[in-house]
Residue frames as qw, qx, qy, qz and C-alpha x, y, z in Angstrom:
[[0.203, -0.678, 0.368, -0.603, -150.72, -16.06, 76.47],
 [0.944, -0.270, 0.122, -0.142, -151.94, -19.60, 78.09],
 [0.944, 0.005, -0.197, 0.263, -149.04, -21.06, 77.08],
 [0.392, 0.541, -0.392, 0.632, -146.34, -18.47, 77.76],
 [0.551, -0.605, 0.303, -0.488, -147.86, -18.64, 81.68],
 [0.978, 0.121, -0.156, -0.069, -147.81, -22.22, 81.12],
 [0.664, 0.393, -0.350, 0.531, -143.85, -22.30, 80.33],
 [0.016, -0.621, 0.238, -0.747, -142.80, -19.28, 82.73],
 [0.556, -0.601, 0.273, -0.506, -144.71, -20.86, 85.67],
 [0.967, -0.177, -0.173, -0.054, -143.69, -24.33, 85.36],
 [0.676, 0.275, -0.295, 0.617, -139.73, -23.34, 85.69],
 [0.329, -0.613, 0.312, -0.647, -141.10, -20.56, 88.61],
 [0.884, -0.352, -0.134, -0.276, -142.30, -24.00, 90.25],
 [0.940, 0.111, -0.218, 0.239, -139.24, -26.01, 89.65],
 [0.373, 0.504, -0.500, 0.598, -136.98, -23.63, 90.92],
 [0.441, -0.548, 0.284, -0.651, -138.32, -23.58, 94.22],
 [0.904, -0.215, 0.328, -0.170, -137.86, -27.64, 94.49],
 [0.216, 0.593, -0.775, 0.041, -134.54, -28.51, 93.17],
 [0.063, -0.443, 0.869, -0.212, -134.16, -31.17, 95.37],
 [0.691, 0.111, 0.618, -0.358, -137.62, -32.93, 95.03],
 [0.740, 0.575, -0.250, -0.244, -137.03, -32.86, 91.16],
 [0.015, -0.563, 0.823, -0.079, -133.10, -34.52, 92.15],
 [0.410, -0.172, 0.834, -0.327, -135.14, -37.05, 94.14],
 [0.792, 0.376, 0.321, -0.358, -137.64, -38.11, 91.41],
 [0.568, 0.683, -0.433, -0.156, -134.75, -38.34, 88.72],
 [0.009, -0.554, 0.823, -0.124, -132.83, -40.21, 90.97],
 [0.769, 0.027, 0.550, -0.324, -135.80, -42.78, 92.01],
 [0.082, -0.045, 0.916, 0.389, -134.88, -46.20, 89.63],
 [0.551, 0.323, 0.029, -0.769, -137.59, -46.06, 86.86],
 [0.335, -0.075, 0.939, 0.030, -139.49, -49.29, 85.90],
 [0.126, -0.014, -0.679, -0.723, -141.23, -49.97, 83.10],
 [0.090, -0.481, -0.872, -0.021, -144.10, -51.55, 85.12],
 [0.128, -0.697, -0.464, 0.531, -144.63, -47.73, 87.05],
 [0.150, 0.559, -0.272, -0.769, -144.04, -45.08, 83.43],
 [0.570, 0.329, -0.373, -0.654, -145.23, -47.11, 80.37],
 [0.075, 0.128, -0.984, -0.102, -145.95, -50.80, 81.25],
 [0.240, -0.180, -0.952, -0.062, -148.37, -53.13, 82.44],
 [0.168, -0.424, -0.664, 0.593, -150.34, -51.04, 85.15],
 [0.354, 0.241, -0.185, -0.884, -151.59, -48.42, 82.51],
 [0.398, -0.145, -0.776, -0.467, -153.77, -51.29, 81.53],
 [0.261, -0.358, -0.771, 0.458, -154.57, -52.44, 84.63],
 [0.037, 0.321, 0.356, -0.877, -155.70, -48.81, 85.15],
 [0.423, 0.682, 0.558, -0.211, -158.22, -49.33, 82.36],
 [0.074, 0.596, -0.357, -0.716, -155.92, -47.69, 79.44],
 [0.213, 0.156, -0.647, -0.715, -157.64, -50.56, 77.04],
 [0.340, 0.261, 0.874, -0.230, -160.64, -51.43, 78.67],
 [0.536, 0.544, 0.468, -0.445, -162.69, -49.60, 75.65],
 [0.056, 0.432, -0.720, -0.540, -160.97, -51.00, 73.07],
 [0.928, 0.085, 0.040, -0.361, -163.71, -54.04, 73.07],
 [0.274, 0.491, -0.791, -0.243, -161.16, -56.51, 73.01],
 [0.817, -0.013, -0.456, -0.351, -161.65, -60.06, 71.90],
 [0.885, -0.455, 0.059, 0.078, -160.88, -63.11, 74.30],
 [0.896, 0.195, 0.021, 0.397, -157.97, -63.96, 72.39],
 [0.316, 0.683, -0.149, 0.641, -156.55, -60.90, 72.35],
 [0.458, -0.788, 0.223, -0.347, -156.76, -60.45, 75.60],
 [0.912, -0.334, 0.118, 0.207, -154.96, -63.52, 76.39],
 [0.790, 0.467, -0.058, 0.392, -152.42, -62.59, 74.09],
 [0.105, -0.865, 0.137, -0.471, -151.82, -59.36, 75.97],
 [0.807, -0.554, 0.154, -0.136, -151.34, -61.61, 79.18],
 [0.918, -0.212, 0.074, 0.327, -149.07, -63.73, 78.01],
 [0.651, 0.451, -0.028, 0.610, -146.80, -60.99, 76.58],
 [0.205, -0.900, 0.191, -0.333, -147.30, -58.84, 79.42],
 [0.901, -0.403, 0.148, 0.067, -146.07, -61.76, 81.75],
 [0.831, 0.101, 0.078, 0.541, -142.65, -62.29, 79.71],
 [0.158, 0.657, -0.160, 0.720, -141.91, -58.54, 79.50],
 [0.627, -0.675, 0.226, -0.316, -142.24, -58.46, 83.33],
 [0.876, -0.319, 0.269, 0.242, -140.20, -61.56, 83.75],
 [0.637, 0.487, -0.050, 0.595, -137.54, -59.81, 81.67],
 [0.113, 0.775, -0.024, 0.622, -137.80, -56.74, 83.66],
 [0.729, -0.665, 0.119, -0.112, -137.84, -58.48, 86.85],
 [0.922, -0.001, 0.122, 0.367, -134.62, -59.83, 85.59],
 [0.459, 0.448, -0.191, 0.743, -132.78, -57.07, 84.54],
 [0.260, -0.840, 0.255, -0.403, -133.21, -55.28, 88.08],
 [0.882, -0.432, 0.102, 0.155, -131.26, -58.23, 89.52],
 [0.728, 0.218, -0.015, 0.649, -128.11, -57.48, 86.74],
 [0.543, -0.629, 0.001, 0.556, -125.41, -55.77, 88.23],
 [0.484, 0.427, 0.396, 0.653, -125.01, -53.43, 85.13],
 [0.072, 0.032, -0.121, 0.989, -124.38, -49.72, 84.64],
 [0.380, 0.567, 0.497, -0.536, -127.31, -47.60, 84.99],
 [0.353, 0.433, -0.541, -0.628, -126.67, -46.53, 80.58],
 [0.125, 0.109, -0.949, -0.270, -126.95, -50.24, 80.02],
 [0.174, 0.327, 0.878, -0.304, -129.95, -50.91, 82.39],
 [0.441, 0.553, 0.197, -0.679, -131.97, -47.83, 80.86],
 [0.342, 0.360, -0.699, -0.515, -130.71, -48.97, 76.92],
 [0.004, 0.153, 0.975, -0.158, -132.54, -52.47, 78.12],
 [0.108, 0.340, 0.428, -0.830, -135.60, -50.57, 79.11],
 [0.392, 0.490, -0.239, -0.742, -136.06, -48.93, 76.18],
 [0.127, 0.244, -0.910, -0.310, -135.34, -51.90, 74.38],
 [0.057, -0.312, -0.863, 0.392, -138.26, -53.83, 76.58],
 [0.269, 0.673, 0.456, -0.517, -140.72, -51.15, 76.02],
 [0.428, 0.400, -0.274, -0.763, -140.32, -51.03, 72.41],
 [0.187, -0.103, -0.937, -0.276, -140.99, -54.74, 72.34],
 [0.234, 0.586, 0.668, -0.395, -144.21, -54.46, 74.59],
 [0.314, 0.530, -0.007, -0.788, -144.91, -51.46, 72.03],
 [0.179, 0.323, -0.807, -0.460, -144.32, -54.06, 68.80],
 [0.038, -0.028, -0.980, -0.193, -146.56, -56.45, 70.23],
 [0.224, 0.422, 0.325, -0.816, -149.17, -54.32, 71.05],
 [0.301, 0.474, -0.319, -0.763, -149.44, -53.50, 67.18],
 [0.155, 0.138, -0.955, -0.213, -149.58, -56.92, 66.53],
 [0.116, 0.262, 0.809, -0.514, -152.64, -57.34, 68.84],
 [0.332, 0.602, 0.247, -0.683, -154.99, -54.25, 68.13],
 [0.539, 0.669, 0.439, 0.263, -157.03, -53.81, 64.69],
 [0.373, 0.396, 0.220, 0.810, -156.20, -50.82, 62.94],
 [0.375, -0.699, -0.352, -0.497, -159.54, -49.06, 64.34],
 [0.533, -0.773, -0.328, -0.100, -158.47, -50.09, 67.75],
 [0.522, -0.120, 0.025, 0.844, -154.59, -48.50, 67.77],
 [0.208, 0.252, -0.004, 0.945, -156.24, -45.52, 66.55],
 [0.553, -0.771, -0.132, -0.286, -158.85, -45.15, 69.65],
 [0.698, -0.500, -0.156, 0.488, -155.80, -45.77, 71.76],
 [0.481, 0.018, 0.025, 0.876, -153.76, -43.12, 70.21],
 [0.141, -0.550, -0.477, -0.671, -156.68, -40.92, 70.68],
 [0.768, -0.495, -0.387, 0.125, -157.48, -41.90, 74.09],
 [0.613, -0.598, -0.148, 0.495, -153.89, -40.39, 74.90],
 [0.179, 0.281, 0.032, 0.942, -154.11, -37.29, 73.37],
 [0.478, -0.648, -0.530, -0.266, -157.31, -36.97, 74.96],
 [0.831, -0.416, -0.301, 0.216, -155.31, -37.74, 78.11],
 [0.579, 0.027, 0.037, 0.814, -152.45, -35.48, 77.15],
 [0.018, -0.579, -0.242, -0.779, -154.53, -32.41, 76.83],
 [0.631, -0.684, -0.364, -0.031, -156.28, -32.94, 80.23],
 [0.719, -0.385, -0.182, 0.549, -152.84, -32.39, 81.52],
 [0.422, 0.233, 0.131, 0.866, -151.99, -29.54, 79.98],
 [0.276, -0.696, -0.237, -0.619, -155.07, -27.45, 80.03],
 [0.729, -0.475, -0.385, 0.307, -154.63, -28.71, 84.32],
 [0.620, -0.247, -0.012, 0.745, -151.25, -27.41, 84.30],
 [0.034, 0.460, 0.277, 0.843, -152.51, -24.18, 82.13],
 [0.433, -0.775, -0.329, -0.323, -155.15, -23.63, 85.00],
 [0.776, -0.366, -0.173, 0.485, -152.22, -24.08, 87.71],
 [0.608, 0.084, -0.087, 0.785, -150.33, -21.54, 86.31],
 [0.021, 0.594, 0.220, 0.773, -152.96, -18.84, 85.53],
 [0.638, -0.734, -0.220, -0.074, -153.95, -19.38, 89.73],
 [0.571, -0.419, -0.137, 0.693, -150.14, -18.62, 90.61],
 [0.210, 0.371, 0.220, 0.878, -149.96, -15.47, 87.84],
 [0.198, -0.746, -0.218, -0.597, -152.87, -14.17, 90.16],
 [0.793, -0.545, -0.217, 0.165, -152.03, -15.34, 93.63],
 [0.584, -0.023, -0.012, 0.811, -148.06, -14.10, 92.94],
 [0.100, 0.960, 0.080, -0.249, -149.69, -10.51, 91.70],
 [0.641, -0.304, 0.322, 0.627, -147.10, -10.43, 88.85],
 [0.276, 0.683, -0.054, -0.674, -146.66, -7.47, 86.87],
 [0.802, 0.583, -0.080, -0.099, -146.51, -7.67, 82.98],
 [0.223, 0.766, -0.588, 0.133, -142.55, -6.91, 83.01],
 [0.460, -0.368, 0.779, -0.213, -142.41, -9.88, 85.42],
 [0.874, 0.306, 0.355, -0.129, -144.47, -12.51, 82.85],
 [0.517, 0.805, -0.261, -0.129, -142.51, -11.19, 80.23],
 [0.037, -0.690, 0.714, -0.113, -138.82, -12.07, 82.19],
 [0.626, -0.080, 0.760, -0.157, -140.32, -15.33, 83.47],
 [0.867, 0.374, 0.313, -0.102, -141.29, -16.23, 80.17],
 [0.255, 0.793, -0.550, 0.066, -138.04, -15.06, 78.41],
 [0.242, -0.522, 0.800, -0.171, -136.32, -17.52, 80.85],
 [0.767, 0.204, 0.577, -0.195, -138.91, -20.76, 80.77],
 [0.776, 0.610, -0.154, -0.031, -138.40, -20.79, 77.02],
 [0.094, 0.872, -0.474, 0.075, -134.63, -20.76, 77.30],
 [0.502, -0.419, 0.519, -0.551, -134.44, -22.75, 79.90],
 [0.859, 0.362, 0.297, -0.208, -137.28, -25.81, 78.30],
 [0.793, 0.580, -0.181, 0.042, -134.58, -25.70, 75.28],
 [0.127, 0.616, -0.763, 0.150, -131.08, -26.19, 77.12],
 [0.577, -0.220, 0.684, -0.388, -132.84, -29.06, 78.94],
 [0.853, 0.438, 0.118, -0.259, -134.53, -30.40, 75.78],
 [0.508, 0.749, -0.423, 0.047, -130.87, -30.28, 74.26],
 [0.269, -0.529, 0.745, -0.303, -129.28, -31.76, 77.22],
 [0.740, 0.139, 0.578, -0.313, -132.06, -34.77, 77.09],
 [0.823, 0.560, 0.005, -0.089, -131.21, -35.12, 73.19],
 [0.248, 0.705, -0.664, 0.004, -127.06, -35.35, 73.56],
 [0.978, -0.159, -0.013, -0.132, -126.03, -38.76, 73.42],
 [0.517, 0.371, -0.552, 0.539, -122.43, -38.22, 74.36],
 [0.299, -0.485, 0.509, -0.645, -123.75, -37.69, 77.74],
 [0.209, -0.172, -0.941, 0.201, -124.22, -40.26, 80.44],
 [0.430, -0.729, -0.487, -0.216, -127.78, -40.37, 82.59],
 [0.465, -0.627, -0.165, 0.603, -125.73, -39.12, 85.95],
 [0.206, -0.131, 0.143, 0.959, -123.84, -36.30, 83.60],
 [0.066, -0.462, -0.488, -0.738, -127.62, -35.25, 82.31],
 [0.502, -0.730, -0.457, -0.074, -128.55, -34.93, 85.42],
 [0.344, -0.725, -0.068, 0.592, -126.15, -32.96, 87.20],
 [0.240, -0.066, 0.163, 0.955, -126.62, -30.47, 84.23],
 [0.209, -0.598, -0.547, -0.547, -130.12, -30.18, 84.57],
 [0.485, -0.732, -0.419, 0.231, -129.99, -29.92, 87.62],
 [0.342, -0.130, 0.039, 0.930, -127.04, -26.76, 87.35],
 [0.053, -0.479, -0.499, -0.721, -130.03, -25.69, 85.07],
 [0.468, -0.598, -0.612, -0.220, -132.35, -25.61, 87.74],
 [0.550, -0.306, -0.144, 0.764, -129.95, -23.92, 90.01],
 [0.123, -0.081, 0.165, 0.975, -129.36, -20.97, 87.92],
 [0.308, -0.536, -0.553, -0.558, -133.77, -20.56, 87.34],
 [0.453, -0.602, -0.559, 0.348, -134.01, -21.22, 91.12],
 [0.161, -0.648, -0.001, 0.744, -132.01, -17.32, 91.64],
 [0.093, 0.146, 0.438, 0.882, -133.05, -15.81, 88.48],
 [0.260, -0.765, -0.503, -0.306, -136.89, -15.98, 89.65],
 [0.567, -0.638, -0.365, 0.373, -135.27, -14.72, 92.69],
 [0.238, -0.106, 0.330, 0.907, -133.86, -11.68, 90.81],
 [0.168, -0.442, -0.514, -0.715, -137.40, -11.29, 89.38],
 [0.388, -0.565, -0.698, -0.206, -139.75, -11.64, 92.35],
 [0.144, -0.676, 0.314, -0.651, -140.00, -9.40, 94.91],
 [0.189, -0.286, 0.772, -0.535, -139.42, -11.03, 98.70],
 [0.582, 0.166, 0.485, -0.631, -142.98, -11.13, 99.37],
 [0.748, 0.251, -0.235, -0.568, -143.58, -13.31, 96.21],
 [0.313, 0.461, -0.818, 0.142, -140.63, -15.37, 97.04],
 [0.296, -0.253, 0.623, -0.678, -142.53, -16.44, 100.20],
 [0.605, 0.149, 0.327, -0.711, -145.42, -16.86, 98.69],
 [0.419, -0.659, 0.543, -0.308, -143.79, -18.61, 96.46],
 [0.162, 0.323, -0.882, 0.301, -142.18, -20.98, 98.90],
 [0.647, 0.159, 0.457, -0.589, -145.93, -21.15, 100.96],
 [0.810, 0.025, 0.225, -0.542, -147.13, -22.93, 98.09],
 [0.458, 0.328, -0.825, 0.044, -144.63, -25.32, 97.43],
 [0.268, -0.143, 0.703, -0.643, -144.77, -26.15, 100.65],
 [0.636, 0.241, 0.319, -0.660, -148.61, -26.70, 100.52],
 [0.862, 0.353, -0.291, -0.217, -148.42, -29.01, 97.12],
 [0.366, 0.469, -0.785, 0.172, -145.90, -30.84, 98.63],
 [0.345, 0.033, 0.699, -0.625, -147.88, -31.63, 101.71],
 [0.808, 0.203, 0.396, -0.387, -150.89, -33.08, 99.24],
 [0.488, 0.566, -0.656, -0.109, -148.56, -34.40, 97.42],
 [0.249, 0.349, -0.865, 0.263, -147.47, -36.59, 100.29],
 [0.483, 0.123, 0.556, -0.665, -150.78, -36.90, 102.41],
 [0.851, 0.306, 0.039, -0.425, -152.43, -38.44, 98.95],
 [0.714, 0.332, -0.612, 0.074, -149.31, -41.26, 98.86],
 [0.038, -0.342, 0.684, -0.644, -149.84, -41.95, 102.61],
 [0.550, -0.225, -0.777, -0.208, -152.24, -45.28, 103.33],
 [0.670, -0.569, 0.174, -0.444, -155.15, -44.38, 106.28],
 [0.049, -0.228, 0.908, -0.348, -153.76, -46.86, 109.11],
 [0.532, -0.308, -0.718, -0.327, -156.13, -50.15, 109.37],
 [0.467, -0.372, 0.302, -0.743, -158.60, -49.60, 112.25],
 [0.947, -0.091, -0.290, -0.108, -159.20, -53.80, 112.40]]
């Protein structure tokens, strides 16, 4: 049941923000801010025990993957080519990784982020079961919303797996996707849920932005 709230509310969310989902797909993704260098930094292998050496190694291969990536945002190349780079780039940082870690310590990292991966979920599982009571949504309503979120999760999944599409054409058909969820919840909910909602979009969007907003120095 956790997960079918799960599904059902995350695509109730999404319809209600089209345009902030547009704006995060559209925002140029770097390798340093989704799977590079700064997940270390954040302490993604400080209990790995690593050795000096290994650390250095890490440095010096983080450094050249960065000075690659700092280089391909200067080339004037489609966006297909720049992401097919990317990928490329983050499957060499992934290659030399392996090369680094012991055996013991690749499989505390790959532990580490399921660990990490579960937090999120069970989060998002707690998220939904507070809107399923806030919304007051009948059974017949979980049922439709979850009928749709499944659907829904698998044209997108299918869209994200066709490589005859470009990155712009997957995006303006997820986003159609997101369109047609936005007025189907709106077909399910009644007015007064619609509001409610819109209230807390609203409201997660606001600490959304208030916790990526630096106090002003007082010196």
């Amino acid at each position: 049941m956790k997960k079918i709230l799960f599904l059902a509310f995350i695509f109730a969310s999404i319809s209600f923000s089209v345009s902030a989902q547009q704006q995060r797909q559209n925002a140029p993704k770097t390798f340093d801010n989704r799977n590079g260098m700064k997940h270390e930094k954040a302490g993604q292998l400080k209990d790995l025990n690593l050795t000096d050496a290994q650390k250095a190694e890490l440095k010096k291969s983080n450094e050249a993957l960065k000075a690659k990536m700092q280089a391909l945002r200067s080339q004037d190349i489609t966006p297909e080519e720049r992401q097919k780079q990317m990928e490329a780039i983050k499957s060499e940082r992934q290659a030399n990784l392996d090369k680094i870690l012991t055996p013991e310590q690749k499989a505390t990292l790959e532990k580490k982020k399921a660990e990490k991966k579960e937090d999120k979920m069970e989060e998002r599982r707690e998220k939904a079961e507070k809107m399923k009571s806030e919304l007051d949504l009948t059974d017949e309503q979980s049922a439709k919303m979850k009928a749709n979120a499944a659907a829904n999760k698998e044209k997108i999944q299918a869209i994200r797996n066709n490589s005859t599409l470009t990155e712009d054409q997957k995006k303006a058909q997820i986003k159609e996707i997101l369109k047609s969820t936005k007025q189907e919840n709106k077909e399910i909910l009644t007015p007064e849920q619609q509001k409610k909602m819109k209230e807390m979009h609203k409201k997660r969007e606001g600490k959304r932005r208030a916790n990526n907003i630096k106090p002003v120095s007082q010196n």
